[in-house]
PDB file of the backbone (N, CA, C, O) and the ligand in Angstrom, with CONECT records:
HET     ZN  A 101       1
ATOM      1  N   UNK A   1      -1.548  43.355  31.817  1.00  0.00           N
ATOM      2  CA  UNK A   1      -2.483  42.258  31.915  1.00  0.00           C
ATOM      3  C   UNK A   1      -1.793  40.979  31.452  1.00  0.00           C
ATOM      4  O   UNK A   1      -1.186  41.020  30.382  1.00  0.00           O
ATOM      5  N   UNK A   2      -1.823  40.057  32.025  1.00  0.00           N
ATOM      6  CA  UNK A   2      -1.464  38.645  31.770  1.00  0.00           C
ATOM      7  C   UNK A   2      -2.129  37.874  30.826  1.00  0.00           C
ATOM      8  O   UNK A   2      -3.352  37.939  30.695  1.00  0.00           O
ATOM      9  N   UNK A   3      -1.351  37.075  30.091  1.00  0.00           N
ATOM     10  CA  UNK A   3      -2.050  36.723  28.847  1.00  0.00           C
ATOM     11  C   UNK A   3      -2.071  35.003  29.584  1.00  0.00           C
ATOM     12  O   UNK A   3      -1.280  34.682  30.470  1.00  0.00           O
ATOM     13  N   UNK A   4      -3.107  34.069  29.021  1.00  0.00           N
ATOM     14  CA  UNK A   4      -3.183  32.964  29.598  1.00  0.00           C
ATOM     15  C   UNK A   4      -3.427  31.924  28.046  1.00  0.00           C
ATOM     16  O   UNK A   4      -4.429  31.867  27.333  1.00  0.00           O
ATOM     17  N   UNK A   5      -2.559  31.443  27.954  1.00  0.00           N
ATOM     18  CA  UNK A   5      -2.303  30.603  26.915  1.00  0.00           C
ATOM     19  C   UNK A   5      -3.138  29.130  27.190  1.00  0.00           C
ATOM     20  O   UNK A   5      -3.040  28.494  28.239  1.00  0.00           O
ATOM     21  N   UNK A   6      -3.726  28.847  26.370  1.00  0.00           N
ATOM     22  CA  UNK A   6      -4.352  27.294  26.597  1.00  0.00           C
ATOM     23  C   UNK A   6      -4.452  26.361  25.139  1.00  0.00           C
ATOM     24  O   UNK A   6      -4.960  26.689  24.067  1.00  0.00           O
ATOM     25  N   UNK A   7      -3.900  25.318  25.451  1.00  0.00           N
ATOM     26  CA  UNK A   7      -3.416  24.415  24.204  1.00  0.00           C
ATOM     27  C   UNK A   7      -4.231  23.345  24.511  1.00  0.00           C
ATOM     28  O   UNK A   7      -4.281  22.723  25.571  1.00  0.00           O
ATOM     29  N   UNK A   8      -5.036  23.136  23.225  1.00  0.00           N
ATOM     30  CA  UNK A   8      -5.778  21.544  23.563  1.00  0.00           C
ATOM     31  C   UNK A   8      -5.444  20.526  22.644  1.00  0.00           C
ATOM     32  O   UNK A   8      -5.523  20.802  21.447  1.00  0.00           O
ATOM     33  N   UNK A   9      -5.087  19.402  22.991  1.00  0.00           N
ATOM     34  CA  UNK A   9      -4.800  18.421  21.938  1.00  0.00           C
ATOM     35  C   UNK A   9      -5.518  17.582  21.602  1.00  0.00           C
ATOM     36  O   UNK A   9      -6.062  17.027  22.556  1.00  0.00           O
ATOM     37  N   UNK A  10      -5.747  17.267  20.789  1.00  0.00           N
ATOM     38  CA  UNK A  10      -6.932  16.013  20.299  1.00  0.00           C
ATOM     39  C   UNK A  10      -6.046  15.115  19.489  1.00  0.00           C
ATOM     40  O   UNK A  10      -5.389  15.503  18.523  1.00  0.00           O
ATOM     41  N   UNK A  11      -6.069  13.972  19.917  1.00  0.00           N
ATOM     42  CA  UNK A  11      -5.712  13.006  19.196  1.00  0.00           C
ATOM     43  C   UNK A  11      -6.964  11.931  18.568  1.00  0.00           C
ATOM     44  O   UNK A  11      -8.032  11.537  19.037  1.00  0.00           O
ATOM     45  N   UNK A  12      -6.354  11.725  17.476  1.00  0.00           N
ATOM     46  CA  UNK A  12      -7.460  10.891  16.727  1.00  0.00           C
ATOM     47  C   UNK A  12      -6.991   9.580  15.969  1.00  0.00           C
ATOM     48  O   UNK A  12      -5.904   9.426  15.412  1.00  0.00           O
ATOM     49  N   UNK A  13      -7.922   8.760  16.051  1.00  0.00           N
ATOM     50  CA  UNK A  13      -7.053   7.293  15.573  1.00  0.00           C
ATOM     51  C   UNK A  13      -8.152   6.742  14.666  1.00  0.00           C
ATOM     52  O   UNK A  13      -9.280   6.596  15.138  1.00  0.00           O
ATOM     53  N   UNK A  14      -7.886   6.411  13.333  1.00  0.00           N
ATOM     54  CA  UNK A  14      -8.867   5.927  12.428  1.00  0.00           C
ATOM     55  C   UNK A  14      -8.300   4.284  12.034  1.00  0.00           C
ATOM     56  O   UNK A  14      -7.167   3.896  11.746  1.00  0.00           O
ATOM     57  N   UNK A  15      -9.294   3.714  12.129  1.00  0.00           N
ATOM     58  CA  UNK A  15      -9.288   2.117  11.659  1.00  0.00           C
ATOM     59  C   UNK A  15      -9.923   1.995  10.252  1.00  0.00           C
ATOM     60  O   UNK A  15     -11.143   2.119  10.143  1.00  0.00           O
ATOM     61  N   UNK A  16      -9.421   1.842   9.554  1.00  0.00           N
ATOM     62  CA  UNK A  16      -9.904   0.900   8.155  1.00  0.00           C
ATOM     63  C   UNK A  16     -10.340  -0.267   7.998  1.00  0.00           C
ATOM     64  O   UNK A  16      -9.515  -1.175   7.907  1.00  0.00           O
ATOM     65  N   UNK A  17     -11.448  -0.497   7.939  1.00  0.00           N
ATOM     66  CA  UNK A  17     -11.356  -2.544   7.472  1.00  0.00           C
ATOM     67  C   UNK A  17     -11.594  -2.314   6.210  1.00  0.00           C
ATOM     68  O   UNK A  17     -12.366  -1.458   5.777  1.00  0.00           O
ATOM     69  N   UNK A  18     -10.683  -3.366   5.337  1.00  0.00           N
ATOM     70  CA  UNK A  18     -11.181  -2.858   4.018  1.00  0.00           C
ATOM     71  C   UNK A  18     -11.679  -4.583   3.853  1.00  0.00           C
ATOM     72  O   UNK A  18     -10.977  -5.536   4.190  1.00  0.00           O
ATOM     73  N   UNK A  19     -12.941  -4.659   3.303  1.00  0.00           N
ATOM     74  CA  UNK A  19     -13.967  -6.055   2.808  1.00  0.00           C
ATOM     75  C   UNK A  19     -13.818  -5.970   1.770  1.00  0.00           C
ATOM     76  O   UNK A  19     -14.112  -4.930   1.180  1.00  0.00           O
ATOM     77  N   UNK A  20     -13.272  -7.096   1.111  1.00  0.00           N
ATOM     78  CA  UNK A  20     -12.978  -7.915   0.131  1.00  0.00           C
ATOM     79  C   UNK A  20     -12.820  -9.298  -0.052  1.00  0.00           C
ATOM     80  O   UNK A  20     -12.475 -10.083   0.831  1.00  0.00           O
ATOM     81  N   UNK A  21     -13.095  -9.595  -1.288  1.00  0.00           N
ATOM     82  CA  UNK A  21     -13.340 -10.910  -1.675  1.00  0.00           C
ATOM     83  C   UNK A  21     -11.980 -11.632  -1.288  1.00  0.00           C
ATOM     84  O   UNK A  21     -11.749 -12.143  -0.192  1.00  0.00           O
ATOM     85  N   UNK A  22     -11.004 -11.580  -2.523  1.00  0.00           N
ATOM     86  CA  UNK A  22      -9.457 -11.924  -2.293  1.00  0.00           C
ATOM     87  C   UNK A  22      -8.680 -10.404  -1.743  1.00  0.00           C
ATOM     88  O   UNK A  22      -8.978  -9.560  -2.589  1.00  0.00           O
ATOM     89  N   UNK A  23      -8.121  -9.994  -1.042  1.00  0.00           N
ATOM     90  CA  UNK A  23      -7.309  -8.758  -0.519  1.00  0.00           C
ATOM     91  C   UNK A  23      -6.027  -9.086  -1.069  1.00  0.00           C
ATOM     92  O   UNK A  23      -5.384  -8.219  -1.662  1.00  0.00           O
ATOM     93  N   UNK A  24      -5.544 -10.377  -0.916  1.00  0.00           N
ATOM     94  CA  UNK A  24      -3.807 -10.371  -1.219  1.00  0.00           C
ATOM     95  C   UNK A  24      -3.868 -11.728  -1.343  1.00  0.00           C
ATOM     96  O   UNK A  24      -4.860 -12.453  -1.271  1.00  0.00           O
ATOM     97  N   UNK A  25      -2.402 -12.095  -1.588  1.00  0.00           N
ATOM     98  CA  UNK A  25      -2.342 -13.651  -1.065  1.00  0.00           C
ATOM     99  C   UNK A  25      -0.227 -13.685  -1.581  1.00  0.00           C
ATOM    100  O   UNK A  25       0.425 -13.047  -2.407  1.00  0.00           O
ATOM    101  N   UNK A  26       0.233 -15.047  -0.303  1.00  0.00           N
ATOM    102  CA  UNK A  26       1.259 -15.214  -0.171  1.00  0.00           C
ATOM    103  C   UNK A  26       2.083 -15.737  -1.200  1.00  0.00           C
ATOM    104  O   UNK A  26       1.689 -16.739  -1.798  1.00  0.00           O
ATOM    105  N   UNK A  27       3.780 -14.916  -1.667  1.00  0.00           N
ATOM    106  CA  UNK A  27       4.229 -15.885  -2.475  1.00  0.00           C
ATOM    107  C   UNK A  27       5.444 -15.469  -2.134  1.00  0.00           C
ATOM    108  O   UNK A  27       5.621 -15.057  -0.987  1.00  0.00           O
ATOM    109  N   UNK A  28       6.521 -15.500  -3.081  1.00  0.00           N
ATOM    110  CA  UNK A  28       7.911 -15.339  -2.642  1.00  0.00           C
ATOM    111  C   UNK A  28       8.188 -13.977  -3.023  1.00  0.00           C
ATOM    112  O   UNK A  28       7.300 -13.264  -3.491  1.00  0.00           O
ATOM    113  N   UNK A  29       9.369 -13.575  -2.850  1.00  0.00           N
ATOM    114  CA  UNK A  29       9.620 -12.274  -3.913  1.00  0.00           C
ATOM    115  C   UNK A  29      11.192 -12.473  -3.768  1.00  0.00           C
ATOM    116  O   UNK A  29      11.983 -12.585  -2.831  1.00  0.00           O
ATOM    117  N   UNK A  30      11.253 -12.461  -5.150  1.00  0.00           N
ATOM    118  CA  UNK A  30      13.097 -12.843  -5.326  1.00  0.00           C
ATOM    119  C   UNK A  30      13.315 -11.358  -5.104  1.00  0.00           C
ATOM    120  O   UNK A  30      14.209 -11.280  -4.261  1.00  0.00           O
ATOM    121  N   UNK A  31      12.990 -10.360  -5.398  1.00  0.00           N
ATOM    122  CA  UNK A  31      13.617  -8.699  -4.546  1.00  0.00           C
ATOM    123  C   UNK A  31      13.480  -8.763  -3.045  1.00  0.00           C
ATOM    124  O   UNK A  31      14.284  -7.999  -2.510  1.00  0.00           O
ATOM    125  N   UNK A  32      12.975  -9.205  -2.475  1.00  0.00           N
ATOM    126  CA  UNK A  32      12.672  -8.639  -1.074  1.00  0.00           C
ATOM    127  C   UNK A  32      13.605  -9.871  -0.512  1.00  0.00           C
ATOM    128  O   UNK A  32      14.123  -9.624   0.577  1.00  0.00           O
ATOM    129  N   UNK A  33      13.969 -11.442  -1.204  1.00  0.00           N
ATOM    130  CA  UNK A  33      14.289 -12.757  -0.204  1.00  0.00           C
ATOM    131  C   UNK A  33      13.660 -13.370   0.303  1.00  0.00           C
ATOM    132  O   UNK A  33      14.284 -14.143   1.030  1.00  0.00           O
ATOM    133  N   UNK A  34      12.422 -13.506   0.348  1.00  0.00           N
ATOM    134  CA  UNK A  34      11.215 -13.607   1.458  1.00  0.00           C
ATOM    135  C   UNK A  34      10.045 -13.493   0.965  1.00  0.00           C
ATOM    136  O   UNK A  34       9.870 -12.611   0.125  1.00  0.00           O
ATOM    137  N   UNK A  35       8.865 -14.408   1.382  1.00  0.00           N
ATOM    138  CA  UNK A  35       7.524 -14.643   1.098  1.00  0.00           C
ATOM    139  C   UNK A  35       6.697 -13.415   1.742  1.00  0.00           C
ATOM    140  O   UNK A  35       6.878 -13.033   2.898  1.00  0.00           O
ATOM    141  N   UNK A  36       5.717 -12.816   0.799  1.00  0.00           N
ATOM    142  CA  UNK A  36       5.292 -11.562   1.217  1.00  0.00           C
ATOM    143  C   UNK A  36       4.035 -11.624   0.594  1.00  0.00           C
ATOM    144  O   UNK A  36       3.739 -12.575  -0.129  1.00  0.00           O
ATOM    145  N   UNK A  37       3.454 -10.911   0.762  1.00  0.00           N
ATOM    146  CA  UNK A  37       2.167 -10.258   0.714  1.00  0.00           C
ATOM    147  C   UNK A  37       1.991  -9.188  -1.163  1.00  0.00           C
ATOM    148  O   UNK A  37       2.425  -8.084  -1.492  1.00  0.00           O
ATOM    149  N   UNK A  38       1.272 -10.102  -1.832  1.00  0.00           N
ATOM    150  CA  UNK A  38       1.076  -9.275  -3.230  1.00  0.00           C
ATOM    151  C   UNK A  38      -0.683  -9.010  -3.170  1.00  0.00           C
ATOM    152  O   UNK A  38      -1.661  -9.642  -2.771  1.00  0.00           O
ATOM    153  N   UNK A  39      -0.477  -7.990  -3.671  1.00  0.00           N
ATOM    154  CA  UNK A  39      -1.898  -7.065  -4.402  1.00  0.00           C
ATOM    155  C   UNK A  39      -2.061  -6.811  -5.325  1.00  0.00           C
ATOM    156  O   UNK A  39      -1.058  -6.891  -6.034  1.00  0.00           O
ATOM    157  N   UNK A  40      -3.393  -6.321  -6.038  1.00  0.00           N
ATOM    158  CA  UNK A  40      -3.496  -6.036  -7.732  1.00  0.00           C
ATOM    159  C   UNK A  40      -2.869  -4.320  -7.201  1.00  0.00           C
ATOM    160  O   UNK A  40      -2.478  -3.791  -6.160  1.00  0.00           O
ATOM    161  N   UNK A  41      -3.015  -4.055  -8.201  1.00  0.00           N
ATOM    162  CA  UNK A  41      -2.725  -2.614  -8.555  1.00  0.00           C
ATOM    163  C   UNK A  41      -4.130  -1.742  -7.984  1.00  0.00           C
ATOM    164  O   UNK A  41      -3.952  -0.544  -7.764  1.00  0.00           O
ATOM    165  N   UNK A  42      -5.383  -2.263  -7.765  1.00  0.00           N
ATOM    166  CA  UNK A  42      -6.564  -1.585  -7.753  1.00  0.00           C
ATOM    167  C   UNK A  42      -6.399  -1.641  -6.118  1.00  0.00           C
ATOM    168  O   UNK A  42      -6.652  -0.698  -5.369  1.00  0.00           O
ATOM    169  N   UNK A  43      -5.953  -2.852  -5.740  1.00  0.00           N
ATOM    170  CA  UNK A  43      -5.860  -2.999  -4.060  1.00  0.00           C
ATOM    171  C   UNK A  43      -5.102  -2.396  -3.536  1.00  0.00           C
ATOM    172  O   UNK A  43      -5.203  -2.405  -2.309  1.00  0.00           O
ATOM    173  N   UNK A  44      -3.719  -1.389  -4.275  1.00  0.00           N
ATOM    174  CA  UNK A  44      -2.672  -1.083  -3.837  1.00  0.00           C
ATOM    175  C   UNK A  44      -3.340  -0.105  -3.908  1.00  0.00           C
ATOM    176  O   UNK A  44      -3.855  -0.059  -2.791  1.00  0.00           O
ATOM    177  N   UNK A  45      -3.780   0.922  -4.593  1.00  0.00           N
ATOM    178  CA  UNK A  45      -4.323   2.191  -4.950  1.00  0.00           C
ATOM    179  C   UNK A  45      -5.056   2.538  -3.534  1.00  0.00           C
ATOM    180  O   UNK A  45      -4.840   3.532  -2.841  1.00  0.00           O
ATOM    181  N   UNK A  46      -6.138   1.290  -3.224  1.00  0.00           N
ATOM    182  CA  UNK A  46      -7.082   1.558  -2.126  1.00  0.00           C
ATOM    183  C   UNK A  46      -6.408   1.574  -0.655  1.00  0.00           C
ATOM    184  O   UNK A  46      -6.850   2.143   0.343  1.00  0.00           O
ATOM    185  N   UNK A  47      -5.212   0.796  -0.775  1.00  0.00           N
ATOM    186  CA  UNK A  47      -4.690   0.774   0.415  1.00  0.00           C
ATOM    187  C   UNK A  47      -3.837   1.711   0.667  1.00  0.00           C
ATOM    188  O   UNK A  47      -3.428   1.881   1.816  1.00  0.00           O
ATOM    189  N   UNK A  48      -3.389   2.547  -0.465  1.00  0.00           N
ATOM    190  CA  UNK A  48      -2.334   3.929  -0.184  1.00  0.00           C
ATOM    191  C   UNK A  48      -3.004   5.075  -0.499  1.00  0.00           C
ATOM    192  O   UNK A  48      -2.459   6.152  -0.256  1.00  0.00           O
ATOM    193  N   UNK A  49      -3.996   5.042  -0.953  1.00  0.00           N
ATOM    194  CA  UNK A  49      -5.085   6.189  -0.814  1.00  0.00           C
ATOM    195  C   UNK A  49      -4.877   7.481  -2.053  1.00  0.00           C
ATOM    196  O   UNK A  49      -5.008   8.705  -2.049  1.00  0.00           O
ATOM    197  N   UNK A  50      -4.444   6.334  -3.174  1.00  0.00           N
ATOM    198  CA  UNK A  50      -3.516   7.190  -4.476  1.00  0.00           C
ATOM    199  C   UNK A  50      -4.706   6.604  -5.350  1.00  0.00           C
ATOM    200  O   UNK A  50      -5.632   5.948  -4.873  1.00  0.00           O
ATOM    201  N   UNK A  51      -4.574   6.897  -6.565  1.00  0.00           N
ATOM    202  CA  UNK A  51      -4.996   6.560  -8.031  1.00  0.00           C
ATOM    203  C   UNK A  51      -4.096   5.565  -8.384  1.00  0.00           C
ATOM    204  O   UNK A  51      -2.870   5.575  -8.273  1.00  0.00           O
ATOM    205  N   UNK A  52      -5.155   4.323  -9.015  1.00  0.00           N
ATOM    206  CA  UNK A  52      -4.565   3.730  -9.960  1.00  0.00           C
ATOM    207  C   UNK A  52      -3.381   3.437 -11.247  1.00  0.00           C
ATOM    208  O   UNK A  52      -2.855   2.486 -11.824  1.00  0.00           O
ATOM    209  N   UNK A  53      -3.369   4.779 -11.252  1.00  0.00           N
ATOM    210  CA  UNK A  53      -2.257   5.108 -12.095  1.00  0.00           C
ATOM    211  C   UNK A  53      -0.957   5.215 -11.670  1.00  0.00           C
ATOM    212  O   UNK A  53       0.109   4.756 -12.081  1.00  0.00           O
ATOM    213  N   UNK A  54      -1.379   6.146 -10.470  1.00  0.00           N
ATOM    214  CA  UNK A  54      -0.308   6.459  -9.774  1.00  0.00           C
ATOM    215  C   UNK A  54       0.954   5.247  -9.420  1.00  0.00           C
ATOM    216  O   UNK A  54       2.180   5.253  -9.528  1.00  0.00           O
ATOM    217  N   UNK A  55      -0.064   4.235  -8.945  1.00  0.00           N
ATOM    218  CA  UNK A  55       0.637   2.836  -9.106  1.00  0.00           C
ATOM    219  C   UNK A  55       1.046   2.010  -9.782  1.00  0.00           C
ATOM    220  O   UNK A  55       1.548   1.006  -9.277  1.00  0.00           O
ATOM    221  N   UNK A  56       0.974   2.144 -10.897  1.00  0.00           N
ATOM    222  CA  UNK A  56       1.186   1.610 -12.318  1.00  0.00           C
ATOM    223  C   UNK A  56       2.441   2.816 -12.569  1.00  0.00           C
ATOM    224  O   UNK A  56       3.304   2.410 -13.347  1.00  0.00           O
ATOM    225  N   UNK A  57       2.645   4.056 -12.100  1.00  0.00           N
ATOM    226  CA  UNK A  57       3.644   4.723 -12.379  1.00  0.00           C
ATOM    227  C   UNK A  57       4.824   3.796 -11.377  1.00  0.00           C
ATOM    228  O   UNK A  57       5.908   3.485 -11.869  1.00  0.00           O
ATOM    229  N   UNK A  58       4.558   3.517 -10.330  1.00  0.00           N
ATOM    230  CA  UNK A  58       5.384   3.232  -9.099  1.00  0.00           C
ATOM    231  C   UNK A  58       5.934   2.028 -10.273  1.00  0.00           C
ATOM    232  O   UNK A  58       7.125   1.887 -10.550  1.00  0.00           O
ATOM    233  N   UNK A  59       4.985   1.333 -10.795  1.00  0.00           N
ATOM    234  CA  UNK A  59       5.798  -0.094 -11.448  1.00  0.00           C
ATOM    235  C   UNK A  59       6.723   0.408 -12.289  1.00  0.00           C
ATOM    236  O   UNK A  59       7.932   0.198 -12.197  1.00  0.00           O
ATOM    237  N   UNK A  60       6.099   1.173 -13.242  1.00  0.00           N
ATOM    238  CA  UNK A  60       6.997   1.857 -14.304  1.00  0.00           C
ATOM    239  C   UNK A  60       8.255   1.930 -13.877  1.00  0.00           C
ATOM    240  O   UNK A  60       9.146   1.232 -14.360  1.00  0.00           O
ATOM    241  N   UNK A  61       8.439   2.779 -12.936  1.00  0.00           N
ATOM    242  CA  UNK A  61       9.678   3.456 -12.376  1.00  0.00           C
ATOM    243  C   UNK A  61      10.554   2.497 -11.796  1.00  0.00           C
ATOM    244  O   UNK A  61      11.736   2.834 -11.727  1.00  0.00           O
ATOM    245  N   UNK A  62      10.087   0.858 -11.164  1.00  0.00           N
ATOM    246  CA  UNK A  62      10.428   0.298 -10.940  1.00  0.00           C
ATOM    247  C   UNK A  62      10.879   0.156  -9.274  1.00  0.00           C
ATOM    248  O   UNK A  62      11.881  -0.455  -8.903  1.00  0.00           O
ATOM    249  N   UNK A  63       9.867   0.890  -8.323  1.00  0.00           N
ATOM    250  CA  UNK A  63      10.233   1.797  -7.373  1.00  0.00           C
ATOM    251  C   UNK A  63       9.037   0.632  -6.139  1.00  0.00           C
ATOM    252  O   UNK A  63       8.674   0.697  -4.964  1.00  0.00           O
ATOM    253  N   UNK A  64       8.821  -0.298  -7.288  1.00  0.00           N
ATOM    254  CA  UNK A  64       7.753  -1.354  -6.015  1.00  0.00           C
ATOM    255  C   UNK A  64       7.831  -2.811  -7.092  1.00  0.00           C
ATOM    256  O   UNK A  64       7.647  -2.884  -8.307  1.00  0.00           O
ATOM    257  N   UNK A  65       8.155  -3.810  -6.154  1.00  0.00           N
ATOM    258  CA  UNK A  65       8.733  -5.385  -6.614  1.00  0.00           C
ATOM    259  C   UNK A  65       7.174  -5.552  -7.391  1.00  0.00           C
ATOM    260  O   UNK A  65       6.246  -4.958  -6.842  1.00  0.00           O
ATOM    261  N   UNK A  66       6.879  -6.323  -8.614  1.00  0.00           N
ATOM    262  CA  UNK A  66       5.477  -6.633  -8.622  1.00  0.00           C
ATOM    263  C   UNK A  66       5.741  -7.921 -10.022  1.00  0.00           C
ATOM    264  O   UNK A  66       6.652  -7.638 -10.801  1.00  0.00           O
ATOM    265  N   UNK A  67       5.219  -8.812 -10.199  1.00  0.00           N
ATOM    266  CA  UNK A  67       5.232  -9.959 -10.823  1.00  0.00           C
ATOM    267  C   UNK A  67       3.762 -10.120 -11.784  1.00  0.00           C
ATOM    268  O   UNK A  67       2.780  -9.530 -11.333  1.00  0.00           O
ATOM    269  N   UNK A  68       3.626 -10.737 -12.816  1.00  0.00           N
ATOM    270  CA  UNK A  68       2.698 -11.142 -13.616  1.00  0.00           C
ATOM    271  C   UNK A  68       2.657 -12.538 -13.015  1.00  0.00           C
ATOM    272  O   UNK A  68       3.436 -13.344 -12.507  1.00  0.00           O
ATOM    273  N   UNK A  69       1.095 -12.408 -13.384  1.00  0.00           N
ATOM    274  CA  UNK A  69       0.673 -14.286 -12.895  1.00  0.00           C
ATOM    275  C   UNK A  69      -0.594 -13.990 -13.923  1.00  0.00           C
ATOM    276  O   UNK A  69      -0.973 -12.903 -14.360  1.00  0.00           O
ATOM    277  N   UNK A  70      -1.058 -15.153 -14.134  1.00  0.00           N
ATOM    278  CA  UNK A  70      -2.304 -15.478 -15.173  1.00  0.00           C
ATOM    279  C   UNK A  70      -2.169 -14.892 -16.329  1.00  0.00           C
ATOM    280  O   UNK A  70      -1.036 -14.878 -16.809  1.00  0.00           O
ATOM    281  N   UNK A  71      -3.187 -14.311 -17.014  1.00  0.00           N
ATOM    282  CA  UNK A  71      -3.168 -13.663 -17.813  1.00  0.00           C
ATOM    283  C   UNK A  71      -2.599 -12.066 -17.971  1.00  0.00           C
ATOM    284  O   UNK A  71      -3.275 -11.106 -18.341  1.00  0.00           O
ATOM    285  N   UNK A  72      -1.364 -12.057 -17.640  1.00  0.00           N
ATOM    286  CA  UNK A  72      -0.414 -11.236 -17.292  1.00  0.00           C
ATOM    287  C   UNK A  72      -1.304 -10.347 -16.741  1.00  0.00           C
ATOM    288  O   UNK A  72      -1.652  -9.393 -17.437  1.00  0.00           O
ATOM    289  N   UNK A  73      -1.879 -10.509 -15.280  1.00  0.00           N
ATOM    290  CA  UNK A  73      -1.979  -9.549 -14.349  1.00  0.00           C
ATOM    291  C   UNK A  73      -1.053  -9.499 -13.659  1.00  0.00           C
ATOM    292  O   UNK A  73      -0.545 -10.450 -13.065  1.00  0.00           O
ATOM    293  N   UNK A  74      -0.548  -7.851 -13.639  1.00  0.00           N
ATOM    294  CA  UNK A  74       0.235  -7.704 -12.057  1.00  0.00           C
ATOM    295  C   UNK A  74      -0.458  -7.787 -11.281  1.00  0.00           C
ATOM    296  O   UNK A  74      -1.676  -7.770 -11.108  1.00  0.00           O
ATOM    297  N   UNK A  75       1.118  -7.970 -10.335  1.00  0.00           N
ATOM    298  CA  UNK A  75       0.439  -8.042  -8.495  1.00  0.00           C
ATOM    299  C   UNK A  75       1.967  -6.999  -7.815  1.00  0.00           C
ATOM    300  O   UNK A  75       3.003  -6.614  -8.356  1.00  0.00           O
ATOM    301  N   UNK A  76       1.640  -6.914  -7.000  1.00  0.00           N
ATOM    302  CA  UNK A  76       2.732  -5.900  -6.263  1.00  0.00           C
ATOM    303  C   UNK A  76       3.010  -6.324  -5.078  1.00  0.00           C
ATOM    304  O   UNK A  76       2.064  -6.602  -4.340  1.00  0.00           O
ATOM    305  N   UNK A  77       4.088  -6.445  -4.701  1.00  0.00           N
ATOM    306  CA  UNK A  77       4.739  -6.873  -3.170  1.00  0.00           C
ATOM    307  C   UNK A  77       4.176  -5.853  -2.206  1.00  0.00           C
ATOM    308  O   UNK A  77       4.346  -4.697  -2.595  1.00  0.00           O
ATOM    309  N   UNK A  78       3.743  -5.940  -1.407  1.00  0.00           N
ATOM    310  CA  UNK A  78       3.275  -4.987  -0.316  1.00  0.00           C
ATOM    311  C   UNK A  78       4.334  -4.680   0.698  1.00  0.00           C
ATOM    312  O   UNK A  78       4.189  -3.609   1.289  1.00  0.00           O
ATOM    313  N   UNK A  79       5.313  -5.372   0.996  1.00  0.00           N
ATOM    314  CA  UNK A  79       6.602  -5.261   1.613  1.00  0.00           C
ATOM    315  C   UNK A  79       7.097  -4.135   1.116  1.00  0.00           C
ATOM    316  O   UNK A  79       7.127  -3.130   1.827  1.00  0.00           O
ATOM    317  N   UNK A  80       7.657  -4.109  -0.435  1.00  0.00           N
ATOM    318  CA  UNK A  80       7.872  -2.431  -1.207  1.00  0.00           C
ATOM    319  C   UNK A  80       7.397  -1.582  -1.367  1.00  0.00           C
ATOM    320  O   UNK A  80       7.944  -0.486  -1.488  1.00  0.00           O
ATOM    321  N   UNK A  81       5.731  -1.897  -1.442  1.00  0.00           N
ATOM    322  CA  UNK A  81       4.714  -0.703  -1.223  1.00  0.00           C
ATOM    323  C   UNK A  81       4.741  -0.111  -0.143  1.00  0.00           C
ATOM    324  O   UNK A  81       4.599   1.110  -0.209  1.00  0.00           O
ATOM    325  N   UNK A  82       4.936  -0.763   1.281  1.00  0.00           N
ATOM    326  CA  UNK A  82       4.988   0.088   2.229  1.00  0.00           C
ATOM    327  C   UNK A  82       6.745   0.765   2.747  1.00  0.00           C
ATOM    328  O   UNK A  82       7.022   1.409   3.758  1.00  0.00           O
ATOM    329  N   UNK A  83       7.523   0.381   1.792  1.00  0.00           N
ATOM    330  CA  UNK A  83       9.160   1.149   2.122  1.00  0.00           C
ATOM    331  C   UNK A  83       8.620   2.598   1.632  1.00  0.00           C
ATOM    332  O   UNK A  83       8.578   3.445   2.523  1.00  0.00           O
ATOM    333  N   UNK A  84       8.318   2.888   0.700  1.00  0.00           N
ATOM    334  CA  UNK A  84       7.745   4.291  -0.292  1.00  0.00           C
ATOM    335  C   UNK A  84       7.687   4.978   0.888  1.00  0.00           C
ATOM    336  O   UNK A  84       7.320   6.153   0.901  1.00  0.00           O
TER     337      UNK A  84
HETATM  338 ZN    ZN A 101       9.344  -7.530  -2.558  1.00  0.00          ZN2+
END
């Protein structure tokens, strides 16, 4: 008896909008050479789909460009966030 093989593929494509007040905003980054795209740490979390911490480890390690501004909040280059 002949066996009859049948393969179905489904492809699926998901869109995110993520709504927010401020999302990012432009500045330089002496690591990258070039004006880029920074986030808090809470925005980075939401946009890589990790824990907070997790990203605060990434700084630690030194493994994503990220700068203090104001009252020493970080912000994180999104250019390095997305090399990872
Ligand atoms: Zn950078």
């Amino acid at each position: 008896m002949r066996k009859i093989r049948t393969e179905v593929v489904i492809e699926t494509t998901e869109v995110y909008v993520i709504k927010h007040r401020r999302l990012f905003f432009r500045t330089w980054c002496e690591d990258c050479g070039r004006e880029v795209s920074l986030v808090s740490p809470s925005e980075a979390a939401l946009l890589t789909f990790q824990e907070t911490d997790a990203i605060y480890s990434l700084m630690n390690e030194n493994r994503v460009h990220f700068r203090f501004f104001g009252e020493n909040i970080p912000f994180i280059c999104l250019t390095s966030l997305c090399l990872i």
